[in-house]
PLY file of the C-alpha trace (Angstrom):
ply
format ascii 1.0
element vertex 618
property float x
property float y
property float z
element edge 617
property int vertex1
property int vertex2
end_header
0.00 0.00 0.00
0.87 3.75 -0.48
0.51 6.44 2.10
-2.92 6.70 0.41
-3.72 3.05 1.30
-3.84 2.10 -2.85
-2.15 -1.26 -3.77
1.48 -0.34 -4.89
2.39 -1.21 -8.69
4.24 -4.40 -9.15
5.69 -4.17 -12.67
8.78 -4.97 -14.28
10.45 -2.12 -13.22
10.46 -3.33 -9.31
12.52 -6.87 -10.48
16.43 -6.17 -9.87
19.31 -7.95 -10.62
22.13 -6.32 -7.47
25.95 -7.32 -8.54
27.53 -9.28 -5.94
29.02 -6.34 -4.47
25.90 -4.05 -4.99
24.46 -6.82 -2.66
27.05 -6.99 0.10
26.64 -3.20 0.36
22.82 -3.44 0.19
22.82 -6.56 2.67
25.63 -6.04 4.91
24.27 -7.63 7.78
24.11 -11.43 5.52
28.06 -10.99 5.15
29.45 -9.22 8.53
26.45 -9.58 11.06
26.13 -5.83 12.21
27.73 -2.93 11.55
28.84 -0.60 14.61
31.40 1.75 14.86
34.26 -0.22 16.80
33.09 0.31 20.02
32.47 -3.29 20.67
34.81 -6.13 19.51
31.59 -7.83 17.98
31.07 -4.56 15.60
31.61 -5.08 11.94
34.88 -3.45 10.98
36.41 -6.55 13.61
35.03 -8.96 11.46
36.10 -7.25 8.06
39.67 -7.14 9.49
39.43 -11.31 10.82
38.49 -12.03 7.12
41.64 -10.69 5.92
43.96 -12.46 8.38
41.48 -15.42 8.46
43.44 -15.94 4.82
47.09 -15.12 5.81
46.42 -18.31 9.03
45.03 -20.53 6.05
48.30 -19.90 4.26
50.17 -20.49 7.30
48.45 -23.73 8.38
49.26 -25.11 4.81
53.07 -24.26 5.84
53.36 -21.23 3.48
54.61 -17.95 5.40
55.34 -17.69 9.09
54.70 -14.39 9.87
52.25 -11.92 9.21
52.76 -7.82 9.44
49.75 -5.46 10.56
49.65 -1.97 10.26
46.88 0.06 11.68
47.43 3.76 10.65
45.03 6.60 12.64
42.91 3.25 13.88
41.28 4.01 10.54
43.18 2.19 7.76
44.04 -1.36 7.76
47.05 -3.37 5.78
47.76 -6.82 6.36
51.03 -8.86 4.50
51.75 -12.47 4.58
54.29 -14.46 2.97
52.21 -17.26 1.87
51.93 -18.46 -1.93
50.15 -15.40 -2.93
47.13 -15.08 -4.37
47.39 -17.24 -8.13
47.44 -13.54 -10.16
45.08 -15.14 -13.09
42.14 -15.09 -11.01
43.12 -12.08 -8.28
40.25 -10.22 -9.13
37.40 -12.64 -9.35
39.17 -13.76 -5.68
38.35 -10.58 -4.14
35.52 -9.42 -6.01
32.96 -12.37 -7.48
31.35 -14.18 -4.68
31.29 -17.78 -4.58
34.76 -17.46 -5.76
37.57 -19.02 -4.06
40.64 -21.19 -3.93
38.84 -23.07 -0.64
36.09 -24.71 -2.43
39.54 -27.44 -3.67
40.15 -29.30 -0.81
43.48 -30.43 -2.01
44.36 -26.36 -1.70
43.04 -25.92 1.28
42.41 -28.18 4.05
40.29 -27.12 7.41
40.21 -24.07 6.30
38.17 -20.71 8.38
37.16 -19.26 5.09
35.36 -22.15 3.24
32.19 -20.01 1.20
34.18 -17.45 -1.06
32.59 -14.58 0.48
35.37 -13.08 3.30
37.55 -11.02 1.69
34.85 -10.10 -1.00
32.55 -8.34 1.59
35.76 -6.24 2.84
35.94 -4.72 -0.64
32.56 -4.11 -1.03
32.56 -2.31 2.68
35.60 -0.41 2.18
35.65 3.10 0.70
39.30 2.01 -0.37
40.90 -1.54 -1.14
44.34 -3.07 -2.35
45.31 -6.11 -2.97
48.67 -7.32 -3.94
50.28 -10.51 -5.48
52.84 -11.28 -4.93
54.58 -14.47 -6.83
57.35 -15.53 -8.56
59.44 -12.04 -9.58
55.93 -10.16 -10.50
53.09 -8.44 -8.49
49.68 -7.74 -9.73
48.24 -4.92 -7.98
44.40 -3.99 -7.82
42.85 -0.96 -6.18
39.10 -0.78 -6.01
36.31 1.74 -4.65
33.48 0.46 -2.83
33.97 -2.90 -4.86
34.52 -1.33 -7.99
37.64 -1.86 -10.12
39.41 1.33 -10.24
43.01 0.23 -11.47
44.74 -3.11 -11.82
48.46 -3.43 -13.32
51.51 -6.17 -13.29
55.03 -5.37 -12.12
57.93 -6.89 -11.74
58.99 -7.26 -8.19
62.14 -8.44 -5.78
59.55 -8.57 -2.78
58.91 -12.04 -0.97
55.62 -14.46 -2.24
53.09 -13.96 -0.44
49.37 -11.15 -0.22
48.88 -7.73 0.55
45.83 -5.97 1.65
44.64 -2.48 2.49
41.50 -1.42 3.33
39.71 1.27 5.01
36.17 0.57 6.19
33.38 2.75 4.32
32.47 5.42 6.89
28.74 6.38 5.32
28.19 2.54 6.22
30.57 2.50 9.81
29.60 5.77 10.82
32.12 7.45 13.28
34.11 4.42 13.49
37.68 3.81 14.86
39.48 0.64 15.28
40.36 -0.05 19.83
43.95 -1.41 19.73
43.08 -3.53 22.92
40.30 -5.82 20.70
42.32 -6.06 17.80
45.47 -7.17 20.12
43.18 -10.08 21.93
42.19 -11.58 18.34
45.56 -10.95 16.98
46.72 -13.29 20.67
43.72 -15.59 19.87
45.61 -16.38 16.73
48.98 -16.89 18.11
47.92 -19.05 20.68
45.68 -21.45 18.33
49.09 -21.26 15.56
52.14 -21.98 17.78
55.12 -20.65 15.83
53.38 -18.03 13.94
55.08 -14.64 14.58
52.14 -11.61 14.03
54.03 -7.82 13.89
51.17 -5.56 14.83
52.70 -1.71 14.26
56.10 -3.05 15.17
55.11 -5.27 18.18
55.85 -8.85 18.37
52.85 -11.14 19.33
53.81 -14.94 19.13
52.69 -17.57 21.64
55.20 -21.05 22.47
52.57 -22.94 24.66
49.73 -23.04 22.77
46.40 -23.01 24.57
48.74 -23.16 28.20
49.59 -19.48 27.11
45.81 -18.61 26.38
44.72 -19.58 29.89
47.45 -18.22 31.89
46.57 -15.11 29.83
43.03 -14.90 30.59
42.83 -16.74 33.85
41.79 -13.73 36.82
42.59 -16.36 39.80
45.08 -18.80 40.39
44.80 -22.39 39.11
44.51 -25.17 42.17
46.78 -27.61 40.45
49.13 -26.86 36.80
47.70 -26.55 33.22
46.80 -29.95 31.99
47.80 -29.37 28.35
46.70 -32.31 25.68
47.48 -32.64 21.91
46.25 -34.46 19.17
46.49 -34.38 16.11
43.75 -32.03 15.19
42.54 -31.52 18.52
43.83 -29.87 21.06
42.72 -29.03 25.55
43.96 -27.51 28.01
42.12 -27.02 31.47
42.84 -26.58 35.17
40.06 -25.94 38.32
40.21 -22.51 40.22
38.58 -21.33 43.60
36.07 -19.16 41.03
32.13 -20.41 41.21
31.31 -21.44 37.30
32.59 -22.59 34.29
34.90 -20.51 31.72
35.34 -22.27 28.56
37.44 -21.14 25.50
36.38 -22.67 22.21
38.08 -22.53 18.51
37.68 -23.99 14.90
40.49 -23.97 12.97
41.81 -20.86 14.62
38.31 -19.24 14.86
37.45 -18.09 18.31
33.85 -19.60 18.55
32.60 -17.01 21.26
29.36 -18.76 21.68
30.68 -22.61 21.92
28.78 -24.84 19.46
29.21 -28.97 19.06
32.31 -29.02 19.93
32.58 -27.25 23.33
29.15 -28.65 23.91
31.42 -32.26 23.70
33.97 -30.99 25.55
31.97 -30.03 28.66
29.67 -33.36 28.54
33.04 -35.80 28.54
35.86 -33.86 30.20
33.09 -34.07 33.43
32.39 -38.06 32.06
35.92 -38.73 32.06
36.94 -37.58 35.76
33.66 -39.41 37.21
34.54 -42.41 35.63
38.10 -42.15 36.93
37.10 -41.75 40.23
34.17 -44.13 40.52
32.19 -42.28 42.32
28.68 -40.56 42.34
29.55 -37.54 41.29
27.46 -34.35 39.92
28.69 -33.08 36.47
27.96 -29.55 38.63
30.16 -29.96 40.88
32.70 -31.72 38.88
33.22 -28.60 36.34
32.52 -25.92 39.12
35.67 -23.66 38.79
36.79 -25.41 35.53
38.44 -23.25 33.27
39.05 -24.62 30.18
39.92 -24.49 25.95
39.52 -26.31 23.30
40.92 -26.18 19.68
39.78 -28.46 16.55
40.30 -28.57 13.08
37.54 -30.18 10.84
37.36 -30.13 7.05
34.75 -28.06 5.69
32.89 -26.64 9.37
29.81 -25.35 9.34
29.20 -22.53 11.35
25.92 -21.10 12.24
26.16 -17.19 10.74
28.48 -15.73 8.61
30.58 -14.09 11.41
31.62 -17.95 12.62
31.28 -17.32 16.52
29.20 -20.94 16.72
30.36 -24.01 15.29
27.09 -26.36 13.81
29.09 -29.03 12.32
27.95 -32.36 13.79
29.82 -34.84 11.59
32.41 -33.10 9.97
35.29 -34.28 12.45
38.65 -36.31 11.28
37.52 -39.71 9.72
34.18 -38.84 9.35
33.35 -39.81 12.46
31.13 -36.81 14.44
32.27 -34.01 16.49
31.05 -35.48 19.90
32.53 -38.51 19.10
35.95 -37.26 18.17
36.08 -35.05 20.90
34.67 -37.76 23.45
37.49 -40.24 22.21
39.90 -38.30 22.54
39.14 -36.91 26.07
38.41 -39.95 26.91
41.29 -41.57 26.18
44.34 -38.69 27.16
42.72 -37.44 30.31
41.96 -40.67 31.74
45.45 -41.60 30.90
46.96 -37.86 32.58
45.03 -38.36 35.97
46.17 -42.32 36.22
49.92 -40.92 35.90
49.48 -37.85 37.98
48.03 -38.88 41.51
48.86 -35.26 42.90
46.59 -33.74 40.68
44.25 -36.04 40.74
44.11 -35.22 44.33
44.22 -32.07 44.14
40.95 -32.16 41.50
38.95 -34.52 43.88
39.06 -32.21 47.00
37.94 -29.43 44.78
35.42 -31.49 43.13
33.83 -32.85 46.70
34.19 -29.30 48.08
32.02 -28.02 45.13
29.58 -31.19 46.39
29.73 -30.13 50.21
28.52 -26.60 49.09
25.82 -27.79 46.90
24.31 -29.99 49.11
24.52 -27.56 51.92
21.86 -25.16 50.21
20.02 -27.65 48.20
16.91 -26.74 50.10
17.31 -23.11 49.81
17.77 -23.47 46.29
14.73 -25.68 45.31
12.85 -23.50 46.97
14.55 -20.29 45.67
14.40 -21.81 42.25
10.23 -22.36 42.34
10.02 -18.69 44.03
11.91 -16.99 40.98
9.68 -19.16 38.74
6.52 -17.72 39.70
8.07 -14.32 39.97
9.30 -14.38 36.15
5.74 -15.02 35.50
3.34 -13.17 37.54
5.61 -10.07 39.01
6.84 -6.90 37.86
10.28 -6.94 38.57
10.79 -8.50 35.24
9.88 -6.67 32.19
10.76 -8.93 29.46
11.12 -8.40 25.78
8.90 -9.88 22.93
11.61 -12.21 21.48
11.19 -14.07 24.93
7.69 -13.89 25.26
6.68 -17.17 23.63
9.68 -18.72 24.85
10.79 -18.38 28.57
14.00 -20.29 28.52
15.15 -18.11 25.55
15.88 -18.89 21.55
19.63 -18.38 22.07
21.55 -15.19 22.41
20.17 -12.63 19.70
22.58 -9.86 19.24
20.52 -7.05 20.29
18.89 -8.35 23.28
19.30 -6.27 26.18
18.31 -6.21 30.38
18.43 -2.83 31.76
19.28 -3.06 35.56
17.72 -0.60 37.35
16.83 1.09 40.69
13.64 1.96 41.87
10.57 2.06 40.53
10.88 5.53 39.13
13.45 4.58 36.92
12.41 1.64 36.02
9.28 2.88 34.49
11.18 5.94 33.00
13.13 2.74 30.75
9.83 0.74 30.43
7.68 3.56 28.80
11.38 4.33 26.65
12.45 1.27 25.16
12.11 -0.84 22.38
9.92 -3.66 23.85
11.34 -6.30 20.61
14.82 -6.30 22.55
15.07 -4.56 25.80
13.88 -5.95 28.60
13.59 -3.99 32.42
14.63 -5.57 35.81
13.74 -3.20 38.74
15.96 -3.99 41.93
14.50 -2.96 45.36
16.61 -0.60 47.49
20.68 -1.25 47.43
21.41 -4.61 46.66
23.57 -6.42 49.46
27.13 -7.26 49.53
28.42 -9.98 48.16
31.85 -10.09 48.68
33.44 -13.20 50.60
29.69 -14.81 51.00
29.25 -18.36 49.10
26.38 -19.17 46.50
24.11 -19.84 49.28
23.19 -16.09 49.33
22.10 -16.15 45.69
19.22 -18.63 46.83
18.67 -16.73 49.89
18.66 -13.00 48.56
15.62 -12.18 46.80
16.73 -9.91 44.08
20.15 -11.79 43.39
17.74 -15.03 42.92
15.25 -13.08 40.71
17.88 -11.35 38.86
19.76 -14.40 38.44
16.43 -16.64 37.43
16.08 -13.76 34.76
19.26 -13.89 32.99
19.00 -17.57 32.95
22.83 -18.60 34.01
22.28 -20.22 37.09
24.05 -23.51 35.15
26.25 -21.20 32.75
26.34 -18.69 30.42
24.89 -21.85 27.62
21.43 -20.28 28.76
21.87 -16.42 28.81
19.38 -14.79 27.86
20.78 -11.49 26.84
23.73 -10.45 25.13
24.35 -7.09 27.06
23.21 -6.70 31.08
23.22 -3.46 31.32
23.59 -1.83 34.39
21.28 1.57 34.89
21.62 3.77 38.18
21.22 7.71 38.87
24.81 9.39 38.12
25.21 10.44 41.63
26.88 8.92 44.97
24.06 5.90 45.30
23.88 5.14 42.05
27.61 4.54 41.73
27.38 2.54 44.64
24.69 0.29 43.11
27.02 -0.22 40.69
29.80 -1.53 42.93
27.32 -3.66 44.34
26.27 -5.54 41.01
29.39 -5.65 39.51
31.09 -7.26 43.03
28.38 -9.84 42.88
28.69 -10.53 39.29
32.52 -10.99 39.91
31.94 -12.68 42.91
29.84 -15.43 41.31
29.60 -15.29 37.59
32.94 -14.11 36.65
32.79 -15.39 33.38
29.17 -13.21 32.53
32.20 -10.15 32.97
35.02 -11.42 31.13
32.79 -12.55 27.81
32.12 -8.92 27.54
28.21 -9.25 28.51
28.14 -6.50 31.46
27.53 -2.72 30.59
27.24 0.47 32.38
24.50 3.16 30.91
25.56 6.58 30.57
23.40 8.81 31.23
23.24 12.66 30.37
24.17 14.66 34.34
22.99 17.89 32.15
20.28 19.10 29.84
21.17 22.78 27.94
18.83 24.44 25.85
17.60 27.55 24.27
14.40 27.35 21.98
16.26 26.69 18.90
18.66 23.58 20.31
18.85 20.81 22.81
22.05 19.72 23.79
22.15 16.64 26.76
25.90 16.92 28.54
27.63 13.65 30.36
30.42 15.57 31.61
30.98 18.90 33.32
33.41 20.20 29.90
30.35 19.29 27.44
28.19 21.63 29.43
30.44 24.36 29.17
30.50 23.83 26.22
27.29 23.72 25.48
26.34 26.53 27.70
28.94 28.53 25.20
27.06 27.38 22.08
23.99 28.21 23.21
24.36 31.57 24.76
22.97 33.88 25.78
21.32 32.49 29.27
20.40 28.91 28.08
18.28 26.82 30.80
20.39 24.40 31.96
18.84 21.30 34.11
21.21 19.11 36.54
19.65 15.48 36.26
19.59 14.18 39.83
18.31 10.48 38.51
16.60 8.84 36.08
13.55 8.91 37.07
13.74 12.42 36.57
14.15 12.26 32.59
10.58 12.25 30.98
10.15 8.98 28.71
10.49 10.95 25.56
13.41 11.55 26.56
14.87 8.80 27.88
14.69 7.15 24.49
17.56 8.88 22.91
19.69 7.63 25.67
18.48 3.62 25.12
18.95 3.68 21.19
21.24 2.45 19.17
23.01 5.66 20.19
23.52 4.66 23.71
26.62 5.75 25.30
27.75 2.07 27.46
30.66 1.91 29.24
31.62 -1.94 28.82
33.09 -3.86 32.11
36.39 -5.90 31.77
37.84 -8.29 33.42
41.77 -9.01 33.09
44.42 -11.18 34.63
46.35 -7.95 35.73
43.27 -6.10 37.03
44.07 -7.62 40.69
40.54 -7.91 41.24
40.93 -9.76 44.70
42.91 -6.94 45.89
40.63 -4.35 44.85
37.70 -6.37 45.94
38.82 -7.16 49.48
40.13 -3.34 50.01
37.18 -1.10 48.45
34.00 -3.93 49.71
35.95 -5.83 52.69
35.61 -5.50 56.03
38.56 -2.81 56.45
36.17 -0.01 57.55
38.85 1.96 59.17
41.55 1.80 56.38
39.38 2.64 53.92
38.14 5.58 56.00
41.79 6.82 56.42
42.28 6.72 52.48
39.25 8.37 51.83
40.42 11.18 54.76
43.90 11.94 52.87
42.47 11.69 49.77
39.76 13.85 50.03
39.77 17.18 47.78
37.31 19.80 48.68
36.45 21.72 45.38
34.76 25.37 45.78
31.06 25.87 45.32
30.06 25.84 41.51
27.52 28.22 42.57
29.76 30.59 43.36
0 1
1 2
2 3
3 4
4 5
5 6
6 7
7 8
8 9
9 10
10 11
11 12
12 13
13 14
14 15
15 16
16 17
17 18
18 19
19 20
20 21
21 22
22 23
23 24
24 25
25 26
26 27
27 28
28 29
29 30
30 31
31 32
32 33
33 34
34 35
35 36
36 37
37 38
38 39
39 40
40 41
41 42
42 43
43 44
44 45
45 46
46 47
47 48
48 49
49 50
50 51
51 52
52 53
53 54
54 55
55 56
56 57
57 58
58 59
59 60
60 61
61 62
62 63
63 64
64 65
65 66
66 67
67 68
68 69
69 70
70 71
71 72
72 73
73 74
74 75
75 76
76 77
77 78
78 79
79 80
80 81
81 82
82 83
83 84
84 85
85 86
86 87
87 88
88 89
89 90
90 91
91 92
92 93
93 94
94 95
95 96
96 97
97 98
98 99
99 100
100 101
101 102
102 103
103 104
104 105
105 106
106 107
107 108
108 109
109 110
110 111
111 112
112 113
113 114
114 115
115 116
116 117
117 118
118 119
119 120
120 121
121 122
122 123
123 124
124 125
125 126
126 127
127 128
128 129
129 130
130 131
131 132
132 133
133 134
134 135
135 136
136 137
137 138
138 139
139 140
140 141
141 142
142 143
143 144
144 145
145 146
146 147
147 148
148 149
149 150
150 151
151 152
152 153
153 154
154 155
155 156
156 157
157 158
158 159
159 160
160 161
161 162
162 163
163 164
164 165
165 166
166 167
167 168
168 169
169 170
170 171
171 172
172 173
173 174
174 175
175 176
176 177
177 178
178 179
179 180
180 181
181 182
182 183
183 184
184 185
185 186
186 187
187 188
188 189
189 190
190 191
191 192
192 193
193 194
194 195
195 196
196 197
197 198
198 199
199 200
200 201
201 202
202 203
203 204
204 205
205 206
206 207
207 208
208 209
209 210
210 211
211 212
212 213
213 214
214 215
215 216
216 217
217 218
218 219
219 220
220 221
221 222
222 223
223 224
224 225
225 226
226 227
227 228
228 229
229 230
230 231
231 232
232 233
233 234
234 235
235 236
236 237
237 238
238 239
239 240
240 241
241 242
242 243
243 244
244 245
245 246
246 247
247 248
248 249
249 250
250 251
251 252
252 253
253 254
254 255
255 256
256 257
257 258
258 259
259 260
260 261
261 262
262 263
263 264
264 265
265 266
266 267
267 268
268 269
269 270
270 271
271 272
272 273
273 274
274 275
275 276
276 277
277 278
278 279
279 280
280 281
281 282
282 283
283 284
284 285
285 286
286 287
287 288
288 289
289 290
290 291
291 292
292 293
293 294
294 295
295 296
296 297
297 298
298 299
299 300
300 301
301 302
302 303
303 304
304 305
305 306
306 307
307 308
308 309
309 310
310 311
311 312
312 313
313 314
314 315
315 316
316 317
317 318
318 319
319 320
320 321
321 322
322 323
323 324
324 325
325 326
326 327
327 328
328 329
329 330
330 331
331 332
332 333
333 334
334 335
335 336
336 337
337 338
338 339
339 340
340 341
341 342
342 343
343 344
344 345
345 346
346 347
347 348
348 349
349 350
350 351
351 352
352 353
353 354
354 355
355 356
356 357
357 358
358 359
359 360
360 361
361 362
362 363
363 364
364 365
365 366
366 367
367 368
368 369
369 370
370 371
371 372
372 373
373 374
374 375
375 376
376 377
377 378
378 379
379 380
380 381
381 382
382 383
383 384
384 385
385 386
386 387
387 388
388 389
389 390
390 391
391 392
392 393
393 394
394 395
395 396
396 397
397 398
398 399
399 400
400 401
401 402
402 403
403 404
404 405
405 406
406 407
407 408
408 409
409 410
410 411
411 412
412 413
413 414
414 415
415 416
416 417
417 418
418 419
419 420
420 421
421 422
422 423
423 424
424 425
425 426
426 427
427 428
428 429
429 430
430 431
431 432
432 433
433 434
434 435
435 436
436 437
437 438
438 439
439 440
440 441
441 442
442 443
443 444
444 445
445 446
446 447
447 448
448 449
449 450
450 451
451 452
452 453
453 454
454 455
455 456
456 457
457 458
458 459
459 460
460 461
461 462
462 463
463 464
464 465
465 466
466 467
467 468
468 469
469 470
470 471
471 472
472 473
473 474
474 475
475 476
476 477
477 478
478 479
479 480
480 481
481 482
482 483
483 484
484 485
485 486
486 487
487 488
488 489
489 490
490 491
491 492
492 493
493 494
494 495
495 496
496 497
497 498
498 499
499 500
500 501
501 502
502 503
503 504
504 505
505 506
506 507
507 508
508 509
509 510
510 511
511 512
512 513
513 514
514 515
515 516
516 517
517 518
518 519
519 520
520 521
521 522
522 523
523 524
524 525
525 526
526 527
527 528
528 529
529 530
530 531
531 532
532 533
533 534
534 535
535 536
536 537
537 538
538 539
539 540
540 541
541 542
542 543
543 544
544 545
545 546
546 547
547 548
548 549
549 550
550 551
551 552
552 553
553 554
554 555
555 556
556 557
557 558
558 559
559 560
560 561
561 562
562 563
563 564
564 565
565 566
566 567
567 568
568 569
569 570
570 571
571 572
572 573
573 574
574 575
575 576
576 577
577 578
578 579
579 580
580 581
581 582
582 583
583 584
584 585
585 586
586 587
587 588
588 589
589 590
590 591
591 592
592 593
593 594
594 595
595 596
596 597
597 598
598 599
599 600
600 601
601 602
602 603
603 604
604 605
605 606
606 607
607 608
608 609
609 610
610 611
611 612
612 613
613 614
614 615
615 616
616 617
């Protein structure tokens, strides 16, 4: 229909035929998932930069090039060289310009390969206001330069320069708006890569990344606490584990495909987790709980498969089922295999296998010590998801309260009071954003055991909610977003959730799920202009723009910003401050010292650190 409600011509004129890049740049989301400007290491111009590479590790698993050399100019432009076998110059630009073109599809080229559909490198030209590629083989490069995925200029040299590919690009910024590349999430997938490809040297602007151990490396990386016995580190041929327990409550897994971080797991982690917990109770012979058995486990796991399947275009899940070595399927491989080598490590290492039991029957001890609270906390936070308002849910959950997976843009807004809460309710967009009120300060957390997550009301709702109580396999939402007034309390609340969030589901932190909103602390206007201010400099600045005598509002909390509002601050312009989680954070430290029971000597450091400013008023 047309805005006049008449049935709109379908003629001839509406059938058209897009060129394949016409309909990466139409469709970008098929090719690259979303789009983003950088700010998040899931955001499009990540995934345009793992394409490229995702060729110069296929070059180095077939033993052509060791090294690879990454410039990042202005965290805007992007070149990548390998010294592989270069790209065969015939066909260069049908290779990074046809889809469905590729040298993967031969299996004899190219075995368990990342890039297996011809479309990678292909959607990076069509995204890029600028691309290069260079060939280099035998004496001669062929050089290529396009615009937007159009040819602009392609010519044959002779050369003295090693075999091997070159590629430039610089993401289109009409399609990554305001974009800039973070050198910390480019550095953890350039790590990701060295770890999975031991021997492979990466030069990222003149910095050295190269791992020796493997997935022993990755973990003592990533690991935030201290591992109760040493890295057990197994190899196979195509397979390859690593895994120790910590004091931590939950599970933290690390999962990979022929060098591809799978963020969100798939078959083969799903294998991994079943028999690694199989294995030890069979060792032991004894009644155990899979719960308690991987409680504190923190783990990776690295395959290579011929032709994986992978369940979006961005690979983050593997799907493959029975695509493993011999043909045999993934679970199977995997089980064998764990089966077999970790049965084999505990039987010749008694200490450790000492060490993992006490762990294992502590983890039991604890269990069974609140199993009361928890069946009943468990049929209280049932009803309360159902029949309460603390829970605002979005419609993609609606018909399914155990979730459909993690969709991208699925959201919880954690908030305080009811004020707030219904400022967010009557803002958002009720597809994806969901609205969990908390009840006064929430308590702390720090140094109590699970048994307070039964017993606390709002830690069980809120934890019944996000669905993780066994794991982050069940999350329900991709960002948990925490929402609180930008004054003294607020921050506080803050504390609060993100010290029980590190206290018991570490690994809801360190997978980049946990946000803080940013709110505007200032609104400045005149009646021309609106400007909203996060920071005492924007509203001088503002104030400056605006002049003369512009009303200026101080936000005290959110309950105070009207719903019309509120929705430019929960769009897909929302400023979020995301929560990390590192090895060299020293989070026990920080933990014990700023939420322990040191009243006094945190009362003396706030005392001779105080700073009085003068009144602003004045």
């Amino acid at each position: 229909m047309d805005n006049a409600g008449n049935p709109v011509e379908y003629t001839d004129d509406n059938i058209r035929h897009l060129s394949d890049m016409e309909h990466v740049r139409t469709r970008p989301g098929m090719y690259i998932g979303r789009l983003g400007d950088g700010s998040h290491a899931e955001d499009g111009i990540y995934v345009l930069l793992k394409e490229v590479i995702d060729n110069s590790i296929d070059e180095f698993k077939m033993q052509a090039g060791k090294k690879i050399e990454i410039l990042v100019e202005e965290n805007l432009r992007v070149s990548v060289r390998d010294y592989g076998r270069g790209i065969p110059q015939g066909k260069l630009i049908e290779a990074v310009s046809m889809l469905n073109t590729g040298g993967k599809y031969d299996s004899k080229a190219f075995k368990k390969s990342v890039g297996l559909n011809g479309v990678g490198v292909k959607a990076v030209n069509a995204l890029s206001s600028r691309f290069e590629v260079r060939s280099f083989r035998d004496g001669k490069v062929r050089i290529a330069t396009f615009a937007k995925g159009d040819l602009l200029t392609d010519r044959t040299e002779e050369t003295s320069e090693e075999n091997g590919t070159y590629i430039f690009f610089e993401p289109d910024n009409t399609l990554f708006v305001g974009y800039t590349f973070r050198p910390d999430v480019i550095e953890t997938m350039l790590r990701n890569y060295t770890y999975l490809n031991t021997g492979l040297s990466i030069l990222y602007n003149g910095h050295r990344i190269l791992s020796r151990n493997g997935l022993v490396d990755l973990l003592n990386d990533n690991m935030t606490t201290t591992g109760l016995y040493p890295i057990v580190h197994l190899k196979g041929e195509d397979i390859e584990i690593a895994f120790t327990h910590t004091s931590q409550y939950g599970e933290e897994y690390y999962s990979f495909v022929n060098g591809q971080h799978t963020t969100q797991g798939g078959t083969h982690q799903s294998a991994f987790k079943e028999h690694i917990a199989r294995t030890i109770k069979e060792f032991y012979n004894k009644n155990m709980d899979y719960s308690d058995i991987r409680n504190g486990l923190v783990a990776a796991i690295a395959i290579n498969v011929e032709e994986p399947i992978f369940e979006s275009q961005t690979k983050t899940k593997l799907g493959s089922t029975n695509m493993a070595p011999g043909g045999v399927t993934v679970n199977k491989y995997v089980g064998d295999f764990v089966k077999l080598e970790v049965d084999n490590f505990l039987h010749k290492h008694a200490d450790i296998a000492e060490v993992m039991l006490q762990k294992i029957q502590e983890s039991e001890k604890e269990r069974k010590a609140i199993a009361g609270v928890t069946k009943l906390a468990r049929e209280r936070a049932k009803k309360a998801n159902l029949h309460n308002r603390k829970l605002r849910d979005c419609r993609i959950h609606f018909n399914d309260p155990k979730g459909k997976g993690l969709e991208e843009d699925s959201c919880i807004f954690i908030t305080e009071g009811d004020s707030a809460s219904g400022s967010i309710t009557k803002s958002r967009d009720v597809n994806t954003q969901a609205v969990f009120s908390l009840r006064g300060k929430p308590l702390n957390s720090f140094g109590l055991t699970k048994k307070v997550v039964y017993e606390n009301e709002e830690f069980n709702l809120l934890q019944a909610a996000l669905n993780i109580e066994d794991g982050l396999d069940g999350l329900r939402y991709n960002k948990v977003i925490v929402a609180t007034d930008a004054d003294v309390d607020g921050m506080h609340i803050r504390l609060l959730m993100i010290t029980f969030f590190l206290q018991f589901f570490p690994d809801l932190i360190k997978k980049g799920h946990v946000y803080i909103l940013q709110t505007p602390l200032f609104r400045v206007r005149n009646k021309k202009k609106t400007l909203y201010c996060y920071s005492e400099e924007e509203r001088v600045s503002a104030i400056e723009e605006l002049s003369p005598n512009p009303e200026i509002t101080r936000f005290k909390g959110l309950g105070e910003i009207s719903p019309d509002e509120f929705k430019h601050f929960i769009g897909k312009d929302m400023r979020l401050e995301q929560v990390t989680l590192r090895k060299t954070d020293a989070v026990k430290g920080l933990l014990e010292f700023y939420m322990g029971k040191n009243t006094m000597e945190r009362q003396s450091f706030i005392i001779d650190n105080l700073v009085i400013e003068e009144d602003l008023a004045s």
